[in-house]
N, C-alpha and C positions, 0 to 999 in steps of 0.2 A: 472626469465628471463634466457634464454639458453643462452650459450657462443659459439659463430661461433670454430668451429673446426677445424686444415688444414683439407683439401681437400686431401692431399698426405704428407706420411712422408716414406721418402727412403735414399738412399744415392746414389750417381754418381761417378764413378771415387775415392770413399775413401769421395768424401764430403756429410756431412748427414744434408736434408734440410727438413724445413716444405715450403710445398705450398699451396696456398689459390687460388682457383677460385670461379668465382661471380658464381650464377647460371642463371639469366639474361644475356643482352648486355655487353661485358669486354671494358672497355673504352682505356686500356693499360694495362700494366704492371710496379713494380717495387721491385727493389732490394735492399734489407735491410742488411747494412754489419755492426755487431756488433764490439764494442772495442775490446781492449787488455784487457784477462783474461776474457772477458764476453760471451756468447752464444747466440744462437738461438732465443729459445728461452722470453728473455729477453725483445727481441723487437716483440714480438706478439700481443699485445696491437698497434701498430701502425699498425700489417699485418690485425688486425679488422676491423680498420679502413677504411682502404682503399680500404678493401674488402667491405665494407658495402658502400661505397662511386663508386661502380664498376669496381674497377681496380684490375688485379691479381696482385699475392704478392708472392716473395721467400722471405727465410730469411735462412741463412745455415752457419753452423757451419766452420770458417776459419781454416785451418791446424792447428794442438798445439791447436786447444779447442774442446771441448763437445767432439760429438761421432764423428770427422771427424778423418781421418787418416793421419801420416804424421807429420812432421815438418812443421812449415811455411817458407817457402824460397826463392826463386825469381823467384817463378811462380805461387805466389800472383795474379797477373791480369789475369793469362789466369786462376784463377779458378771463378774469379769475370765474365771473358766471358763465360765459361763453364753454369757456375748458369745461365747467361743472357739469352743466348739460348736455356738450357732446359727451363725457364718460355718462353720463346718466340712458343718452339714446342709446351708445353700444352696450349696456346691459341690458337694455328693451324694459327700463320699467323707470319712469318719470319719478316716479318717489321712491328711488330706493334711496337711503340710508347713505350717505358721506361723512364721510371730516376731510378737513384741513391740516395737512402739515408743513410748515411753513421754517429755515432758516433764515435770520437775522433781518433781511428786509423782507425776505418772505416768511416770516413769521409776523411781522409786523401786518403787512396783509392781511396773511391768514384771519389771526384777529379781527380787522375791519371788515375782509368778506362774509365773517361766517353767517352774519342774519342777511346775508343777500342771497345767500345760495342755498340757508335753510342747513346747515352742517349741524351733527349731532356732537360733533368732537373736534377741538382744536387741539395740536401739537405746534406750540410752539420754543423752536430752539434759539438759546440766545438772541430772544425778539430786540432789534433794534427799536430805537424812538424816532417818533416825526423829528423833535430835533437834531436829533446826532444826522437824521439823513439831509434835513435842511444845510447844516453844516459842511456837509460833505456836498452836496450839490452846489454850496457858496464856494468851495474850497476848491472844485473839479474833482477832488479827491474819487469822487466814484466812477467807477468802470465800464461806462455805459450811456449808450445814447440817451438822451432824456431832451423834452422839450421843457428848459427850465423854467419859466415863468410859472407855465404850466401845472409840474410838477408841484414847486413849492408851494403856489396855491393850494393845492390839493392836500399838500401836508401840513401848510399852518391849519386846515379845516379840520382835520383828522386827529385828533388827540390819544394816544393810545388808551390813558387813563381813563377816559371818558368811554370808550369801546370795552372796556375789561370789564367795567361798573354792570354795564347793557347785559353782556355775553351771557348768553341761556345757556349757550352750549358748554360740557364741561372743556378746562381746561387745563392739558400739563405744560408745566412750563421747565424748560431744561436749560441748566445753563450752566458753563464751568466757570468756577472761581477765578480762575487766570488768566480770563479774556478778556485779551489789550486791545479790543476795539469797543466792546458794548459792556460795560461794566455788572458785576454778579446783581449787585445795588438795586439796579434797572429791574430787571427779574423780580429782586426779594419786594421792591415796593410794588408794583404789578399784582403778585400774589396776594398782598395785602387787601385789595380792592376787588378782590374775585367773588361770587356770592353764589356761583353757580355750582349745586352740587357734583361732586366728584374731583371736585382741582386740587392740582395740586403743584406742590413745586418740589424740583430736586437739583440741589447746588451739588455740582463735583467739584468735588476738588483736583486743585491745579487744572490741566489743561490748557488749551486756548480756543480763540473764537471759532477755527474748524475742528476742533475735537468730537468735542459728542455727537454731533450729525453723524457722524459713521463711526460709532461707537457700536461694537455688536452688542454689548449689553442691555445700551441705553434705548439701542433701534430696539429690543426683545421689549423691552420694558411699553414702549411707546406703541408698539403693535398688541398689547395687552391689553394696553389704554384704551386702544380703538377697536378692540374689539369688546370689551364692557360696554362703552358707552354706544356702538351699535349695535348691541343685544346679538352677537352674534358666538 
């Protein structure tokens, strides 16, 4: 059986994306923002998906990883609206419909981009916090270029909790019990603060921090998600 291929692999502004278009009806769009230390790549197995399900799909490499250029720094979101937009031109309609799907730092994102770019649906998997990643930027512990000063500015301003309260958009949040880096906790207190109809949360048990992202089930689940909340 063949393996769906992107559609476009370029780069924008220094950021290097793969993009996925249906070749039928495009129901929307969305945008795939990989962790700390990880790639593009990595989440293409969900940009199959979704593409196979009639939605276009970016996924691109964040400053400090893969082939994008740059540091990552606190201009973070305007490169998550930059991505938005160019998938928005290659479907040829300015307001079509997106969500965010976001792992652990990019899930964390996800979250703080979503009223930038107007997203009707967040997914976020095992959402890290502004601290755990201040931590790890004090520690070096993370995998990636970063302009630190920078950075941590940008994350002591960012509060996730305060972002969850806002968020219009619905939101799932996925996260396995057994993950030894960003605790289930995180997740269940997140949930608590959502007010946005449709959210929800789903603890798996066991696992660990790269479990569910490529979970066939949980991806099935989360492309369900996004397709209710973009009426499609």
């Amino acid at each position: 059986m063949s393996v769906a291929l992107p559609s476009e692999m370029s780069t924008c502004d220094g950021l290097a994306y793969s993009l996925w278009i249906p070749s039928g009806e495009i129901h929307g769009g969305v945008v795939i923002l990989h962790g700390a230390g990880s790639c593009k790549e990595s989440h293409h197995d969900f940009a199959r998906i979704v593409l196979a399900a009639g939605f276009a799909a970016i996924s691109f490499d964040q400053r400090g990883h893969g082939a994008s250029e740059g540091r990552m720094d606190a201009g973070v979101l305007g490169d998550i609206g930059a991505m938005a937009a160019l998938l928005r031109s290659r479907i040829g309609e300015a307001g079509a419909p997106i969500a965010l799907r976001g792992s652990s730092m990019g899930g964390y994102f996800a979250i703080l981009a979503a009223p930038l770019v107007g997203a009707r649906a967040v997914v976020a998997i095992c959402p890290a916090s502004a601290e755990g990643l201040r931590r790890g930027l004090s520690a070096g512990t993370l995998q990636f270029g970063a302009d630190v000063p920078a950075l941590d500015a940008f994350l002591l301003e960012h509060d996730l909790n305060t972002a969850v309260q806002s968020l219009q958009a619905p939101l799932l949040l996925l996260h396995a019990e057994g993950d030894e880096q960003v605790p289930v906790e995180h997740s269940r207190e997140l949930a608590e603060l959502v007010t946005a109809p449709g959210s929800r949360l789903i603890a798996v048990p066991g696992g660990h921090h790269r479990s569910v992202q490529h979970d066939a089930e949980l991806q099935a689940i989360s492309l369900r998600f996004i397709e209710r909340a973009l009426g499609a």
